[in-house]
C-alpha positions in Angstrom: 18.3 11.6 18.4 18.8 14.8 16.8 21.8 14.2 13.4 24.5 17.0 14.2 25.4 19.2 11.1 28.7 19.4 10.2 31.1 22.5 10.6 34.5 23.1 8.4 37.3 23.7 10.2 40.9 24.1 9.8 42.0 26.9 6.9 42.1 26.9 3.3 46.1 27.2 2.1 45.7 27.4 -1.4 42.3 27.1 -3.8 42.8 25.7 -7.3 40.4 25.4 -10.0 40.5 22.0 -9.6 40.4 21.5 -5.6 42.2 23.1 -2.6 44.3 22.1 0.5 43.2 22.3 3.6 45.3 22.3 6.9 43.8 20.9 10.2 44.8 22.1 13.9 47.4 19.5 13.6 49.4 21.3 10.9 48.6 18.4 9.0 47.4 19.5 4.9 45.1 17.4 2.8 44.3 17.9 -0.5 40.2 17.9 -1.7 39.2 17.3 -5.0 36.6 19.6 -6.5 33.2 17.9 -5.1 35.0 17.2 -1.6 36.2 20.7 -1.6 32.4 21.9 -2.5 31.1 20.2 0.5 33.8 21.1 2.6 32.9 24.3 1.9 29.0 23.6 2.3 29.5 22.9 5.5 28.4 25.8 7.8 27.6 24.0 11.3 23.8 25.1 10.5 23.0 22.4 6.8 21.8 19.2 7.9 23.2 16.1 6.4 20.2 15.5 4.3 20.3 18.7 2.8 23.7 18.7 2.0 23.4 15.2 0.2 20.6 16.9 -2.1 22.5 19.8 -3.0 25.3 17.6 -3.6 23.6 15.4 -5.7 22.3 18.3 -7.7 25.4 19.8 -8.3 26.8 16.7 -9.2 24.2 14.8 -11.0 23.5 12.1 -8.4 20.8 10.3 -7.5 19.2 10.5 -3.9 20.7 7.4 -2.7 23.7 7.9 -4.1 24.6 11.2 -3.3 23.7 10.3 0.6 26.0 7.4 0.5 28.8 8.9 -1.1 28.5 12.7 1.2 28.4 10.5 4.7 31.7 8.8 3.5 33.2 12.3 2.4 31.7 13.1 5.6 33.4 10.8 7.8 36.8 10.9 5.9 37.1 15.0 6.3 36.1 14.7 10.8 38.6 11.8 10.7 41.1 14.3 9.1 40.4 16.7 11.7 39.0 19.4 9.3 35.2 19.1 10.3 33.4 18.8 13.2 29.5 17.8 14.0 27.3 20.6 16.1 23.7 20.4 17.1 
């Protein structure tokens, strides 16, 4: 099976140095920390997973297994939020 890549969704309310806050469909806001708000932003609906993880872990100074780990978790927190979704 195919992984999906992830899509950001909902809209950006305010951009700080140090993060943002993001708003889902729900009216619901969530505040991301800089790295979260990095990949959040990374996600375009057309970045696999695995590439994502390695230009997180770049950015970040992460190993590979590390910076996998940690961006499906991130991953999985920001669809359960309702501010990304997974496309083919």
């Amino acid at each position: 099976m195919k992984e999906k890549n992830p899509k950001k969704k909902g809209d950006i309310l305010r951009d700080e140095e140090d993060g943002a806050f993001i708003v889902n469909s729900r009216g619901t806001c969530f505040g991301l920390g800089r790295s979260v708000f990095w990949l959040w932003e990374a996600c375009d609906g057309k970045t696999p997973v695995k590439q994502l993880a390695e230009d997180f872990g770049n950015k970040f100074k992460l190993s590979r297994t590390e910076s996998r780990e940690i961006v499906e978790s991130i991953l999985r927190n920001l669809e359960e939020s309702g501010v990304l979704s997974r496309i083919r």
